[in-house]
C-alpha positions as CSV (number, residue, x, y, z in Angstrom):
1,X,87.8,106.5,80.9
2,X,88.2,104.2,83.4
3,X,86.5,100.6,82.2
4,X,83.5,99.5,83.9
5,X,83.6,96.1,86.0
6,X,81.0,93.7,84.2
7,X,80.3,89.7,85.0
8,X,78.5,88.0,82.2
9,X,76.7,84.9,82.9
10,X,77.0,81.5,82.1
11,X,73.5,79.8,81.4
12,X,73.0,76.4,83.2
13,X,73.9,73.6,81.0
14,X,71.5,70.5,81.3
15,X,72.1,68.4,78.5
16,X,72.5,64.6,79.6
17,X,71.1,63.7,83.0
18,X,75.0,62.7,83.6
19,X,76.6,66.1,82.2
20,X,77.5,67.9,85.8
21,X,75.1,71.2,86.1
22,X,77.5,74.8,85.8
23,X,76.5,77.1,89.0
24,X,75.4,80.7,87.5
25,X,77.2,83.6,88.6
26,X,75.0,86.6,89.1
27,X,77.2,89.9,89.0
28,X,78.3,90.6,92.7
29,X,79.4,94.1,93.9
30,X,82.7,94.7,95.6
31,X,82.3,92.9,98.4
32,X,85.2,93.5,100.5
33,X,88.6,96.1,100.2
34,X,92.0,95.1,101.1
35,X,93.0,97.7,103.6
36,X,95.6,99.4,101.7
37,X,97.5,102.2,104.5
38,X,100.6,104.0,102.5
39,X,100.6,103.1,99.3
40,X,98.7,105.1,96.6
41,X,98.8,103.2,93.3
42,X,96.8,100.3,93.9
43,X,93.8,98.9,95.4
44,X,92.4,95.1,96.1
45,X,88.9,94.6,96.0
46,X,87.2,90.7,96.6
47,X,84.4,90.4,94.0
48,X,82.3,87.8,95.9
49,X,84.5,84.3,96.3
50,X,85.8,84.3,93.2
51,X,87.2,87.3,92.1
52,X,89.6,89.3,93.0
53,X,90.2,92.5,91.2
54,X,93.3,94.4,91.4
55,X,93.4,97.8,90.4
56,X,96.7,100.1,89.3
57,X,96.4,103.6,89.7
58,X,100.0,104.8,89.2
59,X,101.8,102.6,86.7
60,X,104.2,105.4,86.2
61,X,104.9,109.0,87.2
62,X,101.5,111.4,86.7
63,X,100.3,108.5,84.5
64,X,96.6,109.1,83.1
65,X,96.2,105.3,82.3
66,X,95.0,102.7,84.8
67,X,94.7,99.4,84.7
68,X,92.2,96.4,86.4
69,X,93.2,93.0,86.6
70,X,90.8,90.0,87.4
71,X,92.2,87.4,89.4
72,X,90.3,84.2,89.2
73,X,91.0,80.9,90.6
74,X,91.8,78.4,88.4
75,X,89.3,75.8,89.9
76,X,86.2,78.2,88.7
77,X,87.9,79.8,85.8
78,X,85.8,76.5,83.7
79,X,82.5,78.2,85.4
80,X,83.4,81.3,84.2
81,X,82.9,83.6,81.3
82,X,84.2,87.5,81.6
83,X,83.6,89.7,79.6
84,X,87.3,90.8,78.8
85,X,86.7,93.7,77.2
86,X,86.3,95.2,80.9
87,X,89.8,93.9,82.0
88,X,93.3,94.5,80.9
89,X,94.0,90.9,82.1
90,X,92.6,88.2,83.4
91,X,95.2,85.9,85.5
92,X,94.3,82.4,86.6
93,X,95.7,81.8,90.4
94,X,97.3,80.8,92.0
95,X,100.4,81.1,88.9
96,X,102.7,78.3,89.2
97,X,104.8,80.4,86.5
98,X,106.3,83.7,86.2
99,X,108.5,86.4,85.0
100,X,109.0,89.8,86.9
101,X,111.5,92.7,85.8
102,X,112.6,94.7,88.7
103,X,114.6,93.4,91.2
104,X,112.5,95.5,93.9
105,X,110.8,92.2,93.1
106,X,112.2,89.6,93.6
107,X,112.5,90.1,97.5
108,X,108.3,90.1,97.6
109,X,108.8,86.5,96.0
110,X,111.2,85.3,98.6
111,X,109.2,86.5,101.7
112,X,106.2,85.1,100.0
113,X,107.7,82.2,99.8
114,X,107.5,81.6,96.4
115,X,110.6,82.2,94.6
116,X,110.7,79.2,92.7
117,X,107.3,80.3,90.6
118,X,110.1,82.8,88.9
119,X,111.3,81.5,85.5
120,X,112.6,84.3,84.1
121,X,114.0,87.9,84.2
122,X,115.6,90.6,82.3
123,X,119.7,91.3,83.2
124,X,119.7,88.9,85.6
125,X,123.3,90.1,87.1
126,X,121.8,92.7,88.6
127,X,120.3,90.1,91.0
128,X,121.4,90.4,94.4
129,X,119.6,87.9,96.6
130,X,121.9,84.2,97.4
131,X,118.9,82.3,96.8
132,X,117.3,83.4,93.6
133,X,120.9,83.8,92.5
134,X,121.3,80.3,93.2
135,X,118.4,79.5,90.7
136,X,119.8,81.8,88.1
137,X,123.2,80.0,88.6
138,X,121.2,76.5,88.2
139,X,119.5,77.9,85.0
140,X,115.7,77.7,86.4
141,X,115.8,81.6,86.0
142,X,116.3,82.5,82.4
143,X,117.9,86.2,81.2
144,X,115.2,87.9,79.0
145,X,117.4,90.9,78.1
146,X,116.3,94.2,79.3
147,X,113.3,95.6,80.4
148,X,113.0,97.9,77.5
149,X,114.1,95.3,74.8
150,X,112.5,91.8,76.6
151,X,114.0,88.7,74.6
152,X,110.1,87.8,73.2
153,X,111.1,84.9,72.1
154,X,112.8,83.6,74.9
155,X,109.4,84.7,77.0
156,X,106.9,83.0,74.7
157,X,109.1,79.7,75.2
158,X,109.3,80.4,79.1
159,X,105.3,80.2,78.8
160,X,104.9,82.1,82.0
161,X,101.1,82.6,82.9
162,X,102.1,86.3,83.9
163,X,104.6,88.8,83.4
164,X,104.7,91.5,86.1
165,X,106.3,94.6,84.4
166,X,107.2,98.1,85.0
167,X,107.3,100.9,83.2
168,X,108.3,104.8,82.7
169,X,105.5,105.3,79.8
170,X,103.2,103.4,77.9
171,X,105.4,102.9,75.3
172,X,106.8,99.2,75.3
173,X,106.8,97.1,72.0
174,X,107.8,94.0,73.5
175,X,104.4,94.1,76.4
176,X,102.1,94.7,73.4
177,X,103.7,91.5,71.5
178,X,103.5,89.4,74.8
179,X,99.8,90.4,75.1
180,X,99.0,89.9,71.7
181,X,100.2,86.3,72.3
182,X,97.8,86.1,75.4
183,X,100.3,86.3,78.0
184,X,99.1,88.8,80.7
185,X,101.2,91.8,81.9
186,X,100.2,93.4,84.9
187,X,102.1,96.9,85.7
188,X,103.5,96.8,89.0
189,X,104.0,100.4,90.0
190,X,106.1,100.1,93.7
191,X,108.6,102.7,92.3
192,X,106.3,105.7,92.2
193,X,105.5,105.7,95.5
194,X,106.3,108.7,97.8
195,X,106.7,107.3,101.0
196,X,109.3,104.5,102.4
197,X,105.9,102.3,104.0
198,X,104.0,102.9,100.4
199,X,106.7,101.7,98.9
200,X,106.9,98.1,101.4
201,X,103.1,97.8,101.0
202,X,103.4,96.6,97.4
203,X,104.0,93.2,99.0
204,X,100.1,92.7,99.5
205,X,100.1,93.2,95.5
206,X,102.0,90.1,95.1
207,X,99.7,87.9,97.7
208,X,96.5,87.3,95.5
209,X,98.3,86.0,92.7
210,X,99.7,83.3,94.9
211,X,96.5,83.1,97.5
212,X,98.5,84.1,99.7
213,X,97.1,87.5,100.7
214,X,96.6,87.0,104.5
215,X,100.7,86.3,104.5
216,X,101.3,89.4,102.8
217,X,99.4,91.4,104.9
218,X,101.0,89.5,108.5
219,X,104.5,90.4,106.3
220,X,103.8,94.5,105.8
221,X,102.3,94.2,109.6
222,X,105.7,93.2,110.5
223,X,107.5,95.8,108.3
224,X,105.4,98.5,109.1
225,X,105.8,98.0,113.4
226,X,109.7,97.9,113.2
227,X,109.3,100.8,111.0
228,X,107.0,102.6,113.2
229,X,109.1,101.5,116.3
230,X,112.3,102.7,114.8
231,X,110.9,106.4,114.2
232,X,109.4,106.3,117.6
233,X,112.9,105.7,119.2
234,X,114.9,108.0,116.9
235,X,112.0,110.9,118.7
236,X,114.3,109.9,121.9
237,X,117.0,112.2,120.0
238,X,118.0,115.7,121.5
239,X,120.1,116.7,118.1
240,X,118.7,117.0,114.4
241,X,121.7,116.9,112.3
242,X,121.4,118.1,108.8
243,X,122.4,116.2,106.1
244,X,123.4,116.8,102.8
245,X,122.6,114.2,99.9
246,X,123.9,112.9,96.1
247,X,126.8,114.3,93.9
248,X,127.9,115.2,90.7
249,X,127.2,113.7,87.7
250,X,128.2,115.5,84.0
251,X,128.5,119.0,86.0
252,X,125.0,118.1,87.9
253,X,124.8,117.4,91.4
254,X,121.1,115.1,91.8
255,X,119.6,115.8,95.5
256,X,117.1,114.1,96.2
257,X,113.4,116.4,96.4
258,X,112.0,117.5,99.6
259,X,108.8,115.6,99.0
260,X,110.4,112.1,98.1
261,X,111.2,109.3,99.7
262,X,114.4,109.6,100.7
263,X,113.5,112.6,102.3
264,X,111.0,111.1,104.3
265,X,113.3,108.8,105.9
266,X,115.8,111.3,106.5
267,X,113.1,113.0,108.8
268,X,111.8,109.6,110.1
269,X,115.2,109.3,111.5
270,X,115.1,112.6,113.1
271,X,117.6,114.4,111.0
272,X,117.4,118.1,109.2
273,X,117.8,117.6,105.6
274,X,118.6,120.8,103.7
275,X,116.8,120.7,101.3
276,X,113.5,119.5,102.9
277,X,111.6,122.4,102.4
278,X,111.4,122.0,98.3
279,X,108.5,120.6,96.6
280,X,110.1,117.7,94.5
281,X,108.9,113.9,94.6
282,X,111.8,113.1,93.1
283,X,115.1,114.3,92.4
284,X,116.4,118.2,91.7
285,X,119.4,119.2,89.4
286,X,121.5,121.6,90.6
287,X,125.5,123.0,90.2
288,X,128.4,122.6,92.0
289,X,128.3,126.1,93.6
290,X,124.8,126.1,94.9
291,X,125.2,122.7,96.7
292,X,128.5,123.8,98.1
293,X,127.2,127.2,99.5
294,X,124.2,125.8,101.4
295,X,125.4,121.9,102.5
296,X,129.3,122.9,103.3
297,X,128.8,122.9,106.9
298,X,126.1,119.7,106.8
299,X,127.4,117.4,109.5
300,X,126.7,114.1,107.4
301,X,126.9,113.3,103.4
302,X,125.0,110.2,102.3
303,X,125.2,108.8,98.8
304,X,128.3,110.7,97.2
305,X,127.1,109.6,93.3
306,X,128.7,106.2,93.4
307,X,131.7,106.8,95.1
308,X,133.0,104.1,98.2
309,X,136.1,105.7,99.2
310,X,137.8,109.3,100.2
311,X,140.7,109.0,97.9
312,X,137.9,107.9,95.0
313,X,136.0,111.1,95.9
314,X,138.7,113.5,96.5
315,X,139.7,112.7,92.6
316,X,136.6,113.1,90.5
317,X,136.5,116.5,91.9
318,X,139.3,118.1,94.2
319,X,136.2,120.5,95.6
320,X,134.8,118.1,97.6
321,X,137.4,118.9,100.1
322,X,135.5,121.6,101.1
323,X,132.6,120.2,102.4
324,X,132.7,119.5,106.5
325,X,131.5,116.1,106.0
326,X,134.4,115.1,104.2
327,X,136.9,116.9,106.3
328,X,135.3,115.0,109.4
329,X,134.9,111.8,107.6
330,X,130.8,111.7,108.3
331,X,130.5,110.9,104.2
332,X,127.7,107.3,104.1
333,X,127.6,105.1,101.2
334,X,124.9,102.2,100.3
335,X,127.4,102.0,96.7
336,X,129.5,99.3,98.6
337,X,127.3,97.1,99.7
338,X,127.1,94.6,96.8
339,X,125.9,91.7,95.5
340,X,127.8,88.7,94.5
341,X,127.6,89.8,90.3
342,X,127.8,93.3,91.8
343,X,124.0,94.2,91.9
344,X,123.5,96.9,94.7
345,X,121.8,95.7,97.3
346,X,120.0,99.4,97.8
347,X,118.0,99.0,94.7
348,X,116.7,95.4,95.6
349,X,115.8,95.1,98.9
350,X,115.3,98.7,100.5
351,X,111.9,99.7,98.7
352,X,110.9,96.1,100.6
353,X,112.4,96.3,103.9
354,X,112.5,100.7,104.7
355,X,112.9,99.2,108.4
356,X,116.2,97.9,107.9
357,X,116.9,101.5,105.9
358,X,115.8,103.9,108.9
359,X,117.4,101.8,111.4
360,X,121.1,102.7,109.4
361,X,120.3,106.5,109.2
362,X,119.3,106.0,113.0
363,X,122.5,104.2,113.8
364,X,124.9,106.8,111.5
365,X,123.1,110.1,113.0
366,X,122.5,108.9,117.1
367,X,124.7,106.2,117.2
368,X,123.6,105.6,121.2
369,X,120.0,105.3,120.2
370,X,121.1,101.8,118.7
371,X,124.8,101.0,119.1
372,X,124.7,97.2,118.9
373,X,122.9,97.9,115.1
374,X,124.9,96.1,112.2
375,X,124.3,98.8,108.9
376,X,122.5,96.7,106.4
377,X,122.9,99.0,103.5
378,X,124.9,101.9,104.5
379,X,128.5,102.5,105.5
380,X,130.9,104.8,105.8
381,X,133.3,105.5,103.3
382,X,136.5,103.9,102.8
């Protein structure tokens, strides 16, 4: 059952003519909602002036928890009593101190502008970004371990005044021992969106616990008009090509689902992915034969498992031959684009900038739309 918002008051003090006099805070209804456009899992509602309440919908895949955090600035938080029975955290803002652990993250901190609240964060090497590397390198961005197994002690002594986590479940021994040392964990559920824009709007979830909401929201504006620009000139197109996605892995060739994300930019940029008529959100399973019998003749392969190179390809599995994308070298890869310790920079940035992502697909499938485009993420095969 979904807890129930409640402000208790704090009685005016009076004792002492010089003791200063505490405002009372009646209980205030939502005042205002952050417009929230694509993304599904969470909304931002103002409570009054002081708080901000942010609510998570979709922690994880068909999740049947959610979860309200207050957001309170820490000039009233003295003013204030909550009744925290009604919140799974309350957060004092804006924090000055920080861990995150998904690297989908830490490109919301640097367009924020606030990198430099981060202080810690679990297998750092998978890090791509110069200048948070930079601070890892300088030790002002501690490794915690893994998501799954957080270093506890190492977070306790990092005294971060939030911890912004993810997770697949609710299962996670190392949140409940953070929370049971009153550090705050707020789920942070970006990676269960559908949609390439739902994904990018997750940025406005970052802005209150800095103040800096009104940025976020210019930010996403921004992300969301190149976006919407891109699809609008991959229209100009007079050929759909189909494309063909994944590979094997252990005898199972992963496609992504005709209902995901990936999907939805392979449409955006005004191609015919064959397997867009399937009802998945996420990935399907399939063999060897079945891929090869309906995405031989597919004029583009993106995403070949983790291959970079022909040769690479050609021995994991001499079948691949087969395929016309390979014989007329139209296979894509975002494996070889790379950070520094050898993070991909797919997994980092993408879900935050799906601008950048369209405008490759546009470039590989209509080249003439936008031939002066330098791929950000995905090139062709070695």
């Amino acid at each position: 059952m979904r807890k129930k918002i409640f402000l208790a008051l704090l009685l005016l003090s009076a004792i002492g003519c010089k003791e200063e006099e505490k405002k009372r805070l009646p209980t205030i209804p939502v005042a205002k909602n952050t417009a929230i456009a694509h993304a599904k899992g969470f909304t931002i509602e103002k409570a009054g002036d002081n708080i901000t309440l942010i609510k998570i919908t979709s922690p994880w895949p068909e999740s049947e928890s959610a979860f309200t955090y207050a957001l309170i600035p820490k000039e009233k938080m003295a003013f204030m009593t909550l009744n925290r029975d009604a919140y799974d955290a309350i957060i004092a803002v804006p924090v000055a101190r920080l861990v995150v652990t998904s690297t989908t993250h830490i490109p919301a901190l640097e367009s924020l502008g606030v990198e430099e609240r981060l202080v810690g964060f679990p297998q750092t090497a998978f890090i791509s970004s110069p200048k948070t590397r930079k601070r890892i390198d300088a030790g002002l961005v501690k490794e915690l371990g893994s998501n799954e197994i957080l270093n506890t002690e190492m977070v306790l002594a990092l005294n971060p005044e939030v911890v912004v986590g993810f997770g697949i479940n609710d299962q996670n021994k190392a949140y409940e021992t953070l929370e049971r040392a009153n550090i705050p964990i707020v789920y942070n559920g970006e990676w269960t969106e559908e949609t390439p824009l739902g994904k990018a709007e997750w940025i406005k979830f970052f802005g209150p616990f800095f103040g800096l909401e009104k940025k976020a929201d210019s930010l996403f504006a921004t992300i969301e008009k190149s976006y919407g620009d891109a699809a609008k000139l991959a229209e100009k197109a007079t050929h759909r090509p189909t494309v063909l996605s994944g590979g094997l892995y252990k005898d199972v060739w992963h496609v992504a689902g005709g209902k995901s994300w990936v999907a939805q930019f392979l449409n955006d940029a005004h191609s015919e992915y064959i397997y867009k008529e399937t009802k998945e959100k996420g990935s399907l399973s399939l063999s060897f034969e079945s891929v090869l019998d309906k995405g031989h003749s597919a004029e583009f392969w993106l995403n070949p498992s983790l291959h970079v190179s022909y040769e690479e390809l050609l021995a994991d599995n001499s079948h691949y031959a087969q395929f016309d994308a390979f014989k007329n070298k139209n296979i894509y890869t975002n494996a070889n684009t790379k950070g520094a310790t050898g993070g991909l920079l797919f997994y980092e940035f993408a879900p935050t900038r799906p601008d950048l992502v369209l405008k490759d697909l546009i470039h590989i499938f209509h080249p003439e739309l936008l031939p002066e485009h330098r791929p950000y993420f995905f090139k062709p095969l070695e």
